[in-house]
C-alpha positions as CSV (number, residue, x, y, z in Angstrom):
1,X,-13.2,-15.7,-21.8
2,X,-11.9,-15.4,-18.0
3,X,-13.4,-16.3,-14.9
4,X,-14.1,-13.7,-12.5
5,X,-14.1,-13.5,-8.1
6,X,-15.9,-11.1,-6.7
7,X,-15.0,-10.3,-3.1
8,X,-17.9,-8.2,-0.6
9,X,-17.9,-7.3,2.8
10,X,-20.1,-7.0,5.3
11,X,-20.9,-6.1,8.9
12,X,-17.9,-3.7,9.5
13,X,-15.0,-2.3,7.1
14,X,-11.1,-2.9,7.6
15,X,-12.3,-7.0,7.9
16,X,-9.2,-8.2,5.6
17,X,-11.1,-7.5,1.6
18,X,-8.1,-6.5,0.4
19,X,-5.8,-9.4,2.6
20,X,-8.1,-12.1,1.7
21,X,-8.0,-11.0,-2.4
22,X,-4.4,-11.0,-2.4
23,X,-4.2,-14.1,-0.6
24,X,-6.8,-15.9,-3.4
25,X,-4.7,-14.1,-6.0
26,X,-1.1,-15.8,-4.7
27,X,-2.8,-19.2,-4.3
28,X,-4.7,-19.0,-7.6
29,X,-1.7,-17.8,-9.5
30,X,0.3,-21.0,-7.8
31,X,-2.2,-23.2,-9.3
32,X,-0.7,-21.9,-12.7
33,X,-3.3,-19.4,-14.0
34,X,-2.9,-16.0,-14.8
35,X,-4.2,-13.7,-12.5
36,X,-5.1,-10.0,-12.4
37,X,-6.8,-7.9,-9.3
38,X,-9.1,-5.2,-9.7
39,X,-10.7,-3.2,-6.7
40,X,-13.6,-1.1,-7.3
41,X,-13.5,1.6,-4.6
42,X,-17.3,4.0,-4.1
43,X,-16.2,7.0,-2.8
44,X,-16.7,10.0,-5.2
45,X,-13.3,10.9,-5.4
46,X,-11.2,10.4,-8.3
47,X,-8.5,9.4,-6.8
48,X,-7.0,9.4,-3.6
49,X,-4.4,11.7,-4.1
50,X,-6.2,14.6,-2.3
51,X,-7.2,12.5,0.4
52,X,-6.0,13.2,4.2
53,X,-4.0,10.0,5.1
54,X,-6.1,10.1,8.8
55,X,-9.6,9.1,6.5
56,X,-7.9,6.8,3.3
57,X,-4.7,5.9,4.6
58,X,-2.1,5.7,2.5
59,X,-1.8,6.5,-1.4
60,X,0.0,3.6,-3.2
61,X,1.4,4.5,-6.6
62,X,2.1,2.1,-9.5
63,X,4.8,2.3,-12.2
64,X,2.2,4.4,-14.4
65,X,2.0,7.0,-11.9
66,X,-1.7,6.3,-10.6
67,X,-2.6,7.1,-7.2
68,X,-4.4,4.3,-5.9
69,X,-5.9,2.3,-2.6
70,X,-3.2,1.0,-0.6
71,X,-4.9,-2.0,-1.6
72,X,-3.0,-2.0,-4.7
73,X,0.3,-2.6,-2.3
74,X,-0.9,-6.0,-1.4
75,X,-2.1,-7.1,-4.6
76,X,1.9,-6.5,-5.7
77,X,3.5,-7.7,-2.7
78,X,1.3,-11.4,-2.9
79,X,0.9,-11.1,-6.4
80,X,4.6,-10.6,-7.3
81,X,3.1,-8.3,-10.3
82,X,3.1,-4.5,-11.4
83,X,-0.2,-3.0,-11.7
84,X,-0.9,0.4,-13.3
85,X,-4.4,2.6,-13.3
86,X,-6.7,-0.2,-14.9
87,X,-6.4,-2.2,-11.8
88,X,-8.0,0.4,-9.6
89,X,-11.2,2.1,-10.3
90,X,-13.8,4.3,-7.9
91,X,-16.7,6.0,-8.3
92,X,-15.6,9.5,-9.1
93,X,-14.1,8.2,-12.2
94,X,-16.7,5.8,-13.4
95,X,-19.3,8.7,-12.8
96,X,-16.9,11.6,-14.8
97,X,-16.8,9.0,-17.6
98,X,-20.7,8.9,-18.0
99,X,-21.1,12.6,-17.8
100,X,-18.6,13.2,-20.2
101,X,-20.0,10.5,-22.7
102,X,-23.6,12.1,-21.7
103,X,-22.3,15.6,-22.6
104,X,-20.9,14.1,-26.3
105,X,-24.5,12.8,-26.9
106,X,-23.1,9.5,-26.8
107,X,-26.6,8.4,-25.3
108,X,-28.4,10.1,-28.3
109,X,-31.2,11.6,-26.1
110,X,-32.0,9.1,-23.2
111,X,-32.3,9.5,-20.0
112,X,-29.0,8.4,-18.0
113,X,-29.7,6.5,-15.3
114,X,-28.1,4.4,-12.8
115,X,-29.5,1.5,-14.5
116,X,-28.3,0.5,-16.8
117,X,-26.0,3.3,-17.8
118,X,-23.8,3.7,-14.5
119,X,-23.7,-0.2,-13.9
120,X,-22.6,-0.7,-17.4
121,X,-20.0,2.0,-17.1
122,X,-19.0,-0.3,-14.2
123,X,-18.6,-3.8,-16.1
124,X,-17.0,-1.7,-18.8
125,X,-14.2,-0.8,-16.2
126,X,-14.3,-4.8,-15.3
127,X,-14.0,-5.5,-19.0
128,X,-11.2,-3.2,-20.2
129,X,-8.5,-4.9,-17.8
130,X,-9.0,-8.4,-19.5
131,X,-6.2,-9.0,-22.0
132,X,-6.3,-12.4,-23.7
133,X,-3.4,-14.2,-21.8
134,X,-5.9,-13.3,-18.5
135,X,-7.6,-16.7,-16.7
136,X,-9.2,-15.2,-13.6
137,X,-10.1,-11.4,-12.9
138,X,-10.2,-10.7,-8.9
139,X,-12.9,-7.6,-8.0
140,X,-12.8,-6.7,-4.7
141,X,-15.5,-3.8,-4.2
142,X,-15.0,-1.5,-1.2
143,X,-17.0,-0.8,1.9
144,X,-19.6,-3.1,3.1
145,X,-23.0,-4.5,1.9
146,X,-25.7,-1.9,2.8
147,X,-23.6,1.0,1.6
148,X,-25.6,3.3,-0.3
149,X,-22.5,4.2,-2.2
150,X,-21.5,0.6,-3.1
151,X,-25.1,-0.4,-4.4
152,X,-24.3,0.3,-8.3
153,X,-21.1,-1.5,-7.9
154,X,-23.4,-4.8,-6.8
155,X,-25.8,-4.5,-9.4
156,X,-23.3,-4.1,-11.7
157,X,-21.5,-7.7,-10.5
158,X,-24.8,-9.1,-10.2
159,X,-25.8,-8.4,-13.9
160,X,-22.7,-9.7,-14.1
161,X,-23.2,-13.5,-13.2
162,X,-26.3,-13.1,-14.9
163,X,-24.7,-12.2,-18.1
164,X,-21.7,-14.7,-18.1
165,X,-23.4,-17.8,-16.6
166,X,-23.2,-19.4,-13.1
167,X,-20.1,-21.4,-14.2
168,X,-18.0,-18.4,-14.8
169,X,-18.2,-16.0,-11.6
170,X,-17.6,-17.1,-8.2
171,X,-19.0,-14.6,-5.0
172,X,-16.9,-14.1,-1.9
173,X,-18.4,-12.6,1.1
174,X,-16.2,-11.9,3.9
175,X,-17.6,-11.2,7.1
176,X,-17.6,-10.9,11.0
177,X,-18.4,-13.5,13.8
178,X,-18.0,-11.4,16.8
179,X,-16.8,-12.6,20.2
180,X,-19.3,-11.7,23.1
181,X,-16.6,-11.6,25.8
182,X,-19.6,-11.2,28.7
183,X,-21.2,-14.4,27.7
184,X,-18.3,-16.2,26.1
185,X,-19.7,-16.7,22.7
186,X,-19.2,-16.6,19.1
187,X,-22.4,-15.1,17.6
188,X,-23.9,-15.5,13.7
189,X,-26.5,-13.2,13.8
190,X,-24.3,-10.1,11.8
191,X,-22.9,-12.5,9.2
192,X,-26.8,-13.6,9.0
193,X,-27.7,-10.1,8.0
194,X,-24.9,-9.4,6.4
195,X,-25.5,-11.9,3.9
196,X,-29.2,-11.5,3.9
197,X,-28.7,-8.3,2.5
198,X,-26.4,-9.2,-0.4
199,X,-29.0,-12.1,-1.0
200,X,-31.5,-8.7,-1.3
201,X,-29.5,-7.4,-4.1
202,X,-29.6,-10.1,-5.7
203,X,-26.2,-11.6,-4.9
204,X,-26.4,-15.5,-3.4
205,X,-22.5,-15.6,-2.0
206,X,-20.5,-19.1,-3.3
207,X,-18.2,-18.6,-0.2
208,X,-18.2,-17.2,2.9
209,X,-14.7,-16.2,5.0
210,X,-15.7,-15.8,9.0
211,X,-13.3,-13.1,10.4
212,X,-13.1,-14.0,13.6
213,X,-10.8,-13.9,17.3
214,X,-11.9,-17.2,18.2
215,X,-12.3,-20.5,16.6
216,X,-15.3,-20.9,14.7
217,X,-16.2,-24.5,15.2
218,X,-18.7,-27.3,13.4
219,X,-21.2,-26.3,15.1
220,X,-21.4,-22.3,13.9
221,X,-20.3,-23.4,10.8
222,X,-23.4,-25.4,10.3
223,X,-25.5,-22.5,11.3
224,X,-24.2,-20.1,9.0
225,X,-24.3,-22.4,6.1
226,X,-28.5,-23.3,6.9
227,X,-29.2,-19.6,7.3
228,X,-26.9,-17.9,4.4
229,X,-27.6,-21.4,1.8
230,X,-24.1,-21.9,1.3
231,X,-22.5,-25.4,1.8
232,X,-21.3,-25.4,4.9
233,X,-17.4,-26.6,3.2
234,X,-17.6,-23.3,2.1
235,X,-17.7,-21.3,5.2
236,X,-14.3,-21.0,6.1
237,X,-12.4,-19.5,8.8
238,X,-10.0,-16.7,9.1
239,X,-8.9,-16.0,12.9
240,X,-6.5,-13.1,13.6
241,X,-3.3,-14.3,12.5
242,X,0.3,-12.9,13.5
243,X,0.9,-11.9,10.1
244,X,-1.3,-11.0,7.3
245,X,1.6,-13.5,5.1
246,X,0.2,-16.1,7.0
247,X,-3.2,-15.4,5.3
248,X,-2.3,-17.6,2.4
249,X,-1.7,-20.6,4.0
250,X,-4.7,-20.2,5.9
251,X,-7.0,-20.3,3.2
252,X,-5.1,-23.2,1.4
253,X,-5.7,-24.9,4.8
254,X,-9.6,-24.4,4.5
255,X,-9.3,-25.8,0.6
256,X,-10.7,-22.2,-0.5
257,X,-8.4,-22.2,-3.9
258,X,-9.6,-25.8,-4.6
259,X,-13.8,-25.0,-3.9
260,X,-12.8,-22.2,-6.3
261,X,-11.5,-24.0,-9.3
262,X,-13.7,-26.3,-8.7
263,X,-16.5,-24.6,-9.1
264,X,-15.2,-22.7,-12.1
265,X,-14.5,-25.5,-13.9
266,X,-10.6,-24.9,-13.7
267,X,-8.4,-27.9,-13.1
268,X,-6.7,-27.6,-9.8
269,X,-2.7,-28.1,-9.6
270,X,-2.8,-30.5,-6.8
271,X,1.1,-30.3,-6.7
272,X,0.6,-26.2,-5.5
273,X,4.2,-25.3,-4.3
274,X,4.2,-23.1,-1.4
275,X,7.2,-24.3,0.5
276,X,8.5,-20.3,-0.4
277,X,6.1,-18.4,1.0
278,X,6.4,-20.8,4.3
279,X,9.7,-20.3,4.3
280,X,9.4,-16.6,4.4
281,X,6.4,-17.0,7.1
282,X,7.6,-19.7,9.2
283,X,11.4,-16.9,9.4
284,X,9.2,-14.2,10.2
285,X,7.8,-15.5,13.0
286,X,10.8,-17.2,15.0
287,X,12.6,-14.2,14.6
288,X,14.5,-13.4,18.0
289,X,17.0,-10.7,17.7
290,X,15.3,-7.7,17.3
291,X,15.9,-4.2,16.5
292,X,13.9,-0.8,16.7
293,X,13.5,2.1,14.1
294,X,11.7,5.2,15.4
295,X,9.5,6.7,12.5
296,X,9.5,10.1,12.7
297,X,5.6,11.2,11.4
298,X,2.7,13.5,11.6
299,X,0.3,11.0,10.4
300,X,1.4,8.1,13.3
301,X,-2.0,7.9,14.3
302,X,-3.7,6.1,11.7
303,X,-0.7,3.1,10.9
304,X,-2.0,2.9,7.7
305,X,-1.1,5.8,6.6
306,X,2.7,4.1,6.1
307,X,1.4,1.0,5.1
308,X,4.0,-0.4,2.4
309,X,6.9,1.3,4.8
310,X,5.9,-1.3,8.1
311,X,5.2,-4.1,5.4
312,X,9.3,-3.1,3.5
313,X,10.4,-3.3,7.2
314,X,8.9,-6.9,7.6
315,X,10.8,-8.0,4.1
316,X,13.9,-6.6,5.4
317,X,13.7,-8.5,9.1
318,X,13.4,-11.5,7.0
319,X,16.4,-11.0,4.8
320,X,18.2,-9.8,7.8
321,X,16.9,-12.1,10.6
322,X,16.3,-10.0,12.9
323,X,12.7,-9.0,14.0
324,X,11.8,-5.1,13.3
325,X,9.9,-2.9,16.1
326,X,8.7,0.3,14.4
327,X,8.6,3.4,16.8
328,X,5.9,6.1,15.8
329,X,7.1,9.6,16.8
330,X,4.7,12.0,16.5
331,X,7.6,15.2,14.9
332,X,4.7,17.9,16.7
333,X,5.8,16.2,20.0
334,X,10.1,16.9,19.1
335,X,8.8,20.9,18.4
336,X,8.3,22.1,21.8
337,X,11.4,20.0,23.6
338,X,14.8,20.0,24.4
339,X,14.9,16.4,25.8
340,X,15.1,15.4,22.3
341,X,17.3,12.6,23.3
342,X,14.4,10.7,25.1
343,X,13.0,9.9,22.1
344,X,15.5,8.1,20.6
345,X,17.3,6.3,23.8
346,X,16.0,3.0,22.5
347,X,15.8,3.4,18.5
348,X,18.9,1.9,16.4
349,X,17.6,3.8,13.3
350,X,15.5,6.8,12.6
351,X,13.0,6.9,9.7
352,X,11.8,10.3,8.1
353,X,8.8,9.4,5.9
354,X,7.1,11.7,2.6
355,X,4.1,13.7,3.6
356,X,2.7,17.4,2.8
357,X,2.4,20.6,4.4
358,X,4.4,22.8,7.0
359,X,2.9,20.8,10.4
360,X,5.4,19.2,12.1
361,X,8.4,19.9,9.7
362,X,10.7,21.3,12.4
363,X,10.3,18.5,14.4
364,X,11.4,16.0,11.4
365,X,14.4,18.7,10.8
366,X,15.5,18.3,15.3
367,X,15.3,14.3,14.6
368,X,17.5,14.2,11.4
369,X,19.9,16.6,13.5
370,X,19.8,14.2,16.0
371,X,20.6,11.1,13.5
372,X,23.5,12.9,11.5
373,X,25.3,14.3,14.7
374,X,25.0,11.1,16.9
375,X,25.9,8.8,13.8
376,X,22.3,6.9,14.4
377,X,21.5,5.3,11.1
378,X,19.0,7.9,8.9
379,X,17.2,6.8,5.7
380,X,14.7,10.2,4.5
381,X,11.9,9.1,2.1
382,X,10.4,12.0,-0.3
383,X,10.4,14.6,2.1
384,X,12.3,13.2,4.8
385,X,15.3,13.5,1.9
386,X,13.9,17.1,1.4
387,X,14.5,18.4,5.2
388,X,17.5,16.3,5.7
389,X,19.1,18.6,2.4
390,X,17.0,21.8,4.7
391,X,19.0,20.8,8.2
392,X,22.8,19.9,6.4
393,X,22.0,23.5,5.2
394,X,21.2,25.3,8.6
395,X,23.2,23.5,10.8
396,X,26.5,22.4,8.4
397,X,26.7,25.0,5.8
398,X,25.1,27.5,8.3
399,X,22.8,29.0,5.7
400,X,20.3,30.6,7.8
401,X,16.9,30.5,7.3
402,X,16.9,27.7,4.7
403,X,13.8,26.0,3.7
404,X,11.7,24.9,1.5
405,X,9.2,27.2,-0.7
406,X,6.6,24.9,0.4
407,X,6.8,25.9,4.2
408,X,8.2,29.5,3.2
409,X,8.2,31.0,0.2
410,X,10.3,34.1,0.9
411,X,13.0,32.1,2.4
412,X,16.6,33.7,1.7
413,X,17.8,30.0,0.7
414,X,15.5,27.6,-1.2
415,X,17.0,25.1,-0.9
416,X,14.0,22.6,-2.1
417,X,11.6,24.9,-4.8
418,X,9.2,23.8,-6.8
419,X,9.6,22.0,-10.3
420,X,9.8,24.6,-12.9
421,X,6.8,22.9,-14.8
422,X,4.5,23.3,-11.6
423,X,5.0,26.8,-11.2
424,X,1.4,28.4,-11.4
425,X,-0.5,25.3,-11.2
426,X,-3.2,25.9,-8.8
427,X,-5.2,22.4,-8.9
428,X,-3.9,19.8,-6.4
429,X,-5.2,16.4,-7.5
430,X,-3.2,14.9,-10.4
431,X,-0.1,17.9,-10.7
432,X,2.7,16.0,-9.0
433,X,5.8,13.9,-10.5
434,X,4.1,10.4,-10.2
435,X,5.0,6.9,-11.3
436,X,8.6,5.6,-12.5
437,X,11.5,7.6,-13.2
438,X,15.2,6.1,-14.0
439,X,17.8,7.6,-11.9
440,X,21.6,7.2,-12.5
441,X,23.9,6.2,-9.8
442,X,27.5,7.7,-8.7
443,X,30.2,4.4,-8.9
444,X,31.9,5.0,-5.3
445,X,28.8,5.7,-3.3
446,X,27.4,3.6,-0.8
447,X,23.9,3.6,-2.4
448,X,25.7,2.2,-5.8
449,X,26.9,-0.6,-3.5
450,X,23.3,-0.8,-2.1
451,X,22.1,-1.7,-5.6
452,X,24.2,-4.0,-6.8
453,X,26.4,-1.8,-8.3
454,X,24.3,-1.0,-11.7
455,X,24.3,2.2,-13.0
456,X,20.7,3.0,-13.8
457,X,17.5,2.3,-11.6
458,X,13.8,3.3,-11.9
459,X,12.0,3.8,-8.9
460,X,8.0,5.3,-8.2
461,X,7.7,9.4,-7.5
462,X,5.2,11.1,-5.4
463,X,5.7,14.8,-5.2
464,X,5.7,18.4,-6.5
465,X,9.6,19.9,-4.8
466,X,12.2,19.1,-5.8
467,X,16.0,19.9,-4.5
468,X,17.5,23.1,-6.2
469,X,20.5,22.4,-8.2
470,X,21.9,25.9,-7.4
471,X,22.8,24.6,-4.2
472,X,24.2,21.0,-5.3
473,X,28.0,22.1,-5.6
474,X,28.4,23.6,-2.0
475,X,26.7,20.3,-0.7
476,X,29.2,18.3,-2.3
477,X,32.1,20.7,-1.5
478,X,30.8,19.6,2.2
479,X,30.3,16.6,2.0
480,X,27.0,15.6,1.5
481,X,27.2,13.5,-1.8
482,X,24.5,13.5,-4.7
483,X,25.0,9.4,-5.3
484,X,21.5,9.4,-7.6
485,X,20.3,12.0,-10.4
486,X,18.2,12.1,-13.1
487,X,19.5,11.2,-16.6
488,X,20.0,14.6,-17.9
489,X,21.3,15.7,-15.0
490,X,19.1,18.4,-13.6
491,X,17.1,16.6,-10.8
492,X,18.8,15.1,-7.7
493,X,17.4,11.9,-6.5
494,X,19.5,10.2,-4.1
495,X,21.5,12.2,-1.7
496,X,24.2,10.4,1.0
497,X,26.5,11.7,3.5
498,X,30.1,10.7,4.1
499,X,31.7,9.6,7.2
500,X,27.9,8.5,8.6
501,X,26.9,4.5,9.0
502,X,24.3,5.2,7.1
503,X,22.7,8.4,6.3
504,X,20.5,8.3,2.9
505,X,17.4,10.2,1.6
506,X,15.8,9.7,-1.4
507,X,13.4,11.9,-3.1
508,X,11.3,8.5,-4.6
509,X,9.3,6.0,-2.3
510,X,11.2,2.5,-2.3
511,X,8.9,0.8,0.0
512,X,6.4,0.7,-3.6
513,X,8.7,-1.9,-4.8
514,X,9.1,-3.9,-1.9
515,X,8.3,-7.7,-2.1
516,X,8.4,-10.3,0.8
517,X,11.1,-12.7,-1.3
518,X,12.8,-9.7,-2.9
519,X,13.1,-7.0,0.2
520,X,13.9,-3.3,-1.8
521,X,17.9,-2.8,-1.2
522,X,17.1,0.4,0.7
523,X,15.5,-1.6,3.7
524,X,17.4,-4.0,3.7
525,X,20.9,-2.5,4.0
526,X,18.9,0.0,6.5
527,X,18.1,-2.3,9.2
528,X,21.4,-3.9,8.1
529,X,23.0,-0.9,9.4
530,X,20.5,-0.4,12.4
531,X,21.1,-4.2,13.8
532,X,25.3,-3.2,13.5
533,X,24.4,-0.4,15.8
534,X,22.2,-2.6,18.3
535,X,24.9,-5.1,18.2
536,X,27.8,-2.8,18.7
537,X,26.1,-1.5,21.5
């Protein structure tokens, strides 16, 4: 039987949850156990595939096409693992489940309630991810402690200890110790309350991590443990940090994989090897050359929104010493300008990321322009490789009023339409190409160099387009080079032009696969290209 983690927040969200599993994960996993994370998200939604990036953020797709909580991308980036659909559950899921096995009779007459039906449908979800090789299961559960939405999802963990004994679950609460600038102190009284309402529930926390701006010293430490009951070894600190890798090391630091394993009953590997993962850290942050990529966005306002993008740029400075400054452009703000060039004085590479709908599309389109004419490094992601295919055809081929059927559905020259097995779906959630496809690569092309020179790849889809093969042979004849394509053929996946530094778009989204040892090839050949610029300049 595995051991389980359960990992709460309280006081505010966006503390670190999903940082502070990840890091527990890495550092568990180094002790030699098998590890797998699971986060438990309340919102009603199925998924958040329908969400608007400016409330959830981005959507992080696994292998097996699942749209999930960007969480997921840390798990895999500390973790070094693939995950897939078990690993992320929420709400709207576990509560369709119930009312379809309600609807089957499967409760043979009761009356479904929250308890015990919806908190067992919970630790079912818990359950179905063990697989016998599994030592330690890692929940974290979304939002914060007084939730109404998360209060299932806490009786379901705390029938949980009850259930598998004291000895086999370990509770993490992280919280905040907020800085009072005005009177200069560090004050207890939220994680208090915080932890007063898990107790409540019925949840008495093992460990407690202090997010904090300031050192949290003996003194506050001592507090929190008298008034939360938790030894005061286990109230460890986690200050802002200069990198969320740093995270890791942190924790080890504060002994928090060793109060774990202790407490499990798990033998510790007191020889833990993480000389790696300091390496990587201790590169990151003595970087001194630098270079700057503009990200050309309609969703720059909320960073999170290209979450695993920033985190494949932070791989890539490593692998290419030199430190990474990303440049939101908001593409409304390139619309209604001719000064385009002020944008991009200062950039060394420009950056088209996916995302849906028409806003801010011809701005994207000026910027890629820009790019391909003043031989500025471009890499297009998703729909970034969409409009770059849309401006080669306006502004190279001179096909006028080229576009996609997505932004105009009577243009005279589709040159991106929709997939031929989409056509008449009206539902949006769940009805894109998701998860891994292989793609096989042209011999010759810089993007087969890129990879190592292998002729087949898989990489993770998000989207419904796709670029319309009636067009292919008059790009080519032009000189913008299809170097990636399905297997059979039919679908165009990588597209490159000649006589460019570096002009690529690709209609999957690399920066899934990205790790912080093993930077995606994309990236790193990228800022490659971006620091010869900087340099050459």
């Amino acid at each position: 039987m595995p051991k389980y983690i359960f990992v709460t927040g309280g006081v505010v969200s966006s503390l670190g949850k999903g940082i502070a599993t990840s890091s527990i994960g890495l550092l568990i996993k180094r002790h030699g156990f098998n590890v797998k994370p699971l986060k438990l998200d309340p919102y009603l939604n199925v998924d958040p595939g329908t969400m608007n990036p400016f409330q959830h953020g981005e959507v992080f797709v696994t292998d097996d096409g699942a749209e999930t909580d960007l969480d997921l991308g840390h798990y895999e980036r500390f973790l070094n693992q693939n995950l897939s659909r078990k690993n992320n559950a929420t709400a709207g899921q576990i509560y369709e489940s119930l009312i379809q096995k309600e609807r089957r009779g499967d409760f043979l007459g009761k009356t479904v309630q929250v308890v015990p039906h919806l908190t067992d449908e919970i630790k079912l979800r818990i359950k179905e991810l063990v697989e016998d090789e599994d030592d330690i299961i890692i929940v974290e559960i979304g939002g914060t402690v007084g939730d109404i939405e998360s209060l299932p999802f806490l009786e379901a963990i705390r029938q949980m200890r009850l259930e598998l004994g004291e000895q086999n679950t370990f509770f993490i609460h992280v919280t905040l110790v907020p800085y009072i600038k005005s009177i200069g102190e560090l004050k207890t009284k939220p994680t208090q309350h915080s932890v007063m309402k898990l107790r409540e529930i019925g949840i008495q926390p093992d460990l407690i991590i202090c997010r904090s701006e300031r050192k949290i010293g003996d003194e506050i430490r001592e507090k929190i443990s008298l008034f939360t009951n938790v030894p005061k070894e286990r109230v460890v600190e986690m200050r802002d940090l200069p990198t969320i890798y740093k995270a890791p090391l942190i924790l080890h630091r504060e002994k928090v994989d060793h109060n774990i394993l202790k407490k499990l009953g798990l033998p510790p590997n007191h020889g833990i090897d993480l000389s790696d993962w300091k390496a990587f850290v201790d590169r990151l942050l003595h970087l001194t050359d630098r270079v700057k990529i503009g990200i050309v966005g309609k969703y720059v306002d909320v960073k999170d929104s290209y979450k695993s993008i920033s985190e494949a740029f932070i791989h890539a400075s490593v692998s290419n010493d030199v430190k990474v400054e990303l440049k939101y452009i908001d593409s409304e703000d390139l619309e209604g300008t001719d000064k385009i060039d002020e944008f991009f004085k200062d950039v060394d590479g420009i950056l088209v990321p996916g995302g849906f709908g028409s806003r801010g599309i011809e701005g994207k389109i000026k910027a890629i322009q820009f790019a391909r004419e003043n031989k500025i490094p471009f890499f297009g992601i998703c729909l970034g490789m969409q409009l770059a295919s849309i401006e080669f055809a306006r502004h190279v081929l001179g096909l006028k009023g080229a576009n996609s059927t997505e932004f105009d559905p009577k243009t005279p020259h589709p040159i991106i339409t929709i997939l031929p097995d989409k056509k008449g779906v009206t539902k949006m959630g769940g009805t894109l190409r998701k998860g891994a496809y292989p793609a096989i690569l042209k011999p010759g092309t810089m993007t087969y160099d890129i990879y190592g020179r292998v002729r087949e790849i898989s990489e993770r889809h998000r989207h419904r387009y796709e670029f319309n093969p009636a067009y292919r042979l008059i790009f080519e004849r032009n000189g913008m080079v299809v170097s990636g394509e399905s297997p059979d053929g039919v679908l165009v996946e990588i597209i490159e032009l000649k006589d460019h530094p570096f002009f690529i778009g690709v209609q999957f989204h690399p920066e899934f696969k990205s790790r912080p040892m093993r930077p995606h090839p994309i990236f790193h050949h990228f800022v490659k290209a971006a620091k010869n610029r900087r340099f050459s300049r």
